[in-house]
C-alpha positions, 0 to 999 in steps of 0.5 A: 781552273775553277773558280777563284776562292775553291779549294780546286782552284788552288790547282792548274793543269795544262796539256801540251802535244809531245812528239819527244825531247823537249826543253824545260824551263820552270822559275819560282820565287819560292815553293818545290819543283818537280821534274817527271822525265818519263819514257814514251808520253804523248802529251807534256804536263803542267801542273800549278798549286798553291804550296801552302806548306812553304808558306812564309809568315809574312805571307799573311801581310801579303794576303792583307793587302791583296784583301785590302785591294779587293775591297777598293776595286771589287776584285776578288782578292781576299785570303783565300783568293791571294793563292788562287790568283798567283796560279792563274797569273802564273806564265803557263806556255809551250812556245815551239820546242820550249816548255815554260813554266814561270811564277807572277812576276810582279809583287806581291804575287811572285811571292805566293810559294807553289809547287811546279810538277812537270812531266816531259819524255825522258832525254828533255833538258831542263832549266830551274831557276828559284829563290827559296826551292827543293828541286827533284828531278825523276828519270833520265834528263839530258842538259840540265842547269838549276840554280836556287837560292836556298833548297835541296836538289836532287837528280836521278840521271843526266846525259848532258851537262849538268850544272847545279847551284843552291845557296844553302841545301844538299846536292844529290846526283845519280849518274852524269855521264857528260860532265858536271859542276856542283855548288853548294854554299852550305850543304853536302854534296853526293854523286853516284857516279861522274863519267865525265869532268867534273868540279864539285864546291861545297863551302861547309858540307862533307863529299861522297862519291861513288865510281869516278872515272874522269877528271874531278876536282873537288873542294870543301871548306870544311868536311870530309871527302870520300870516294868509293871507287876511282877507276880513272882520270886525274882527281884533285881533292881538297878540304879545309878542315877534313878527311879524305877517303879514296878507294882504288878500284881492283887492278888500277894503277894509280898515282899517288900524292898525299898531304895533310897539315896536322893529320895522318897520310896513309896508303894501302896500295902495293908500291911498284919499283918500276915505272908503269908503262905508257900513261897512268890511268890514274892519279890521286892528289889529296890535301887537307888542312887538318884531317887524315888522307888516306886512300885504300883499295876498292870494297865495290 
């Protein structure tokens, strides 16, 4: 890293021997992550800097001080050397299979927003803490867990559990094959496809998914819920004040319960006099306080 106060010295990168997976762990106060998950790669990657673009407007009080501090000791902590020492400060380390990456603990630095790029090989598991944050995560992650106060999230692929909370922001996953649990306080919520178990909340936000084939219950205080193929396990939906959507993938049989407080319940599934025999691979329990329930057959 160059010298305090240059603009190169805003940026941080450190190198670290990989010989596989390993395990991401990354906390911020506020700024963005990224998650680079990429095949075949010889060393980890750690980059810091200054994210001037999250930059709150109390920041400049921060930078005061942190001047004010420099004039009476000598150090070089004016403006523009606020950022600069935030990224230095900043806990960059492997220790033994666990990459760390976490933000100055201490005020008023912890404060400074910074963007974290992280690249590790493909099957790492990934752990995100953040205050104010959009998290991405690129590739194919193993276990994953990210929690941030306020700030979108998206993941591309899991092979592990993946747990995401965010106070206030957009949930987008892509394909999770062993399990998850989405949480969002005000935002929607929208997965490509969910394999395994899984329970999706959003307090105000609609719902999309895509194929489902296992045990997902889904909730929303007010917003619509749609699938776009079901093609097996047991689906629990349910909306406060929305429309629910779900379409039957070709050849499913299904089990169907439908109801809506102030709204129409509909289906387009052939209804089959005789019981299915042996265990059905599907069933669909819709209700919604105000809203249409309708499932239909799969157009994917």
């Amino acid at each position: 890293m160059s010298t305090p106060g240059s603009e190169e010295s805003l940026v941080r990168t450190q190198n670290f021997p990989t010989d596989g997976p390993v395990e991401v762990d990354v906390s911020v106060t506020t700024g963005t992550v990224e998650i680079q998950l990429t095949e075949e790669l010889t060393d980890s990657v750690v980059q810091l800097r200054h994210d001037s673009s999250a930059q709150p407007p109390w920041m400049e009080g921060v930078t005061n001080l942190l001047s004010w501090v420099g004039e009476q000791f000598g150090g070089p902590l004016g403006e523009s050397a606020a950022p600069a020492e935030a990224v230095r400060q900043a806990r960059v380390e492997q220790v033994g299979n666990r990459l760390v990456a976490h933000a100055p603990t201490g005020l008023p630095l912890r404060h400074v927003p910074l963007a974290v790029t992280v690249q590790v090989p493909a099957g790492s598991s990934v752990e995100v803490s953040a205050g104010a944050a959009d998290v991405t995560l690129t590739g194919s992650a193993g276990r994953v867990d990210l929690s941030t106060g306020t700030g979108d999230v998206r993941l591309e692929t899991a092979t592990g559990s993946v747990a995401v909370r965010t106070g206030s922001g957009a949930v987008q996953l892509g394909d999770s094959q062993s399990g998850a649990k989405l949480r969002t306080g005000s935002g929607q919520i929208r997965a490509a496809s969910l394999s395994g178990s899984a329970t999706l909340v959003t307090g105000t936000g609609d719902v999309w998914l895509g194929t489902v084939s296992g045990d997902v219950l889904v909730r929303t205080g007010s917003g619509d819920l749609s699938i776009a193929r079901a093609e097996g396990g047991s689906l629990e939906l349910v909306s406060g004040s929305g429309q629910i959507r779900v379409g039957i993938g070709p050849g499913v049989v299904a089990e169907v319960e439908l109801s809506s407080g102030s709204g129409k319940v509909s289906s387009e599934l052939a209804v089959s006099g005789t019981a299915p025999e042996g265990e059905v691979p599907l069933t669909v329990r819709a209700r919604t306080g105000s809203g249409d329930a309708v499932v239909t057959n799969s157009t994917r």
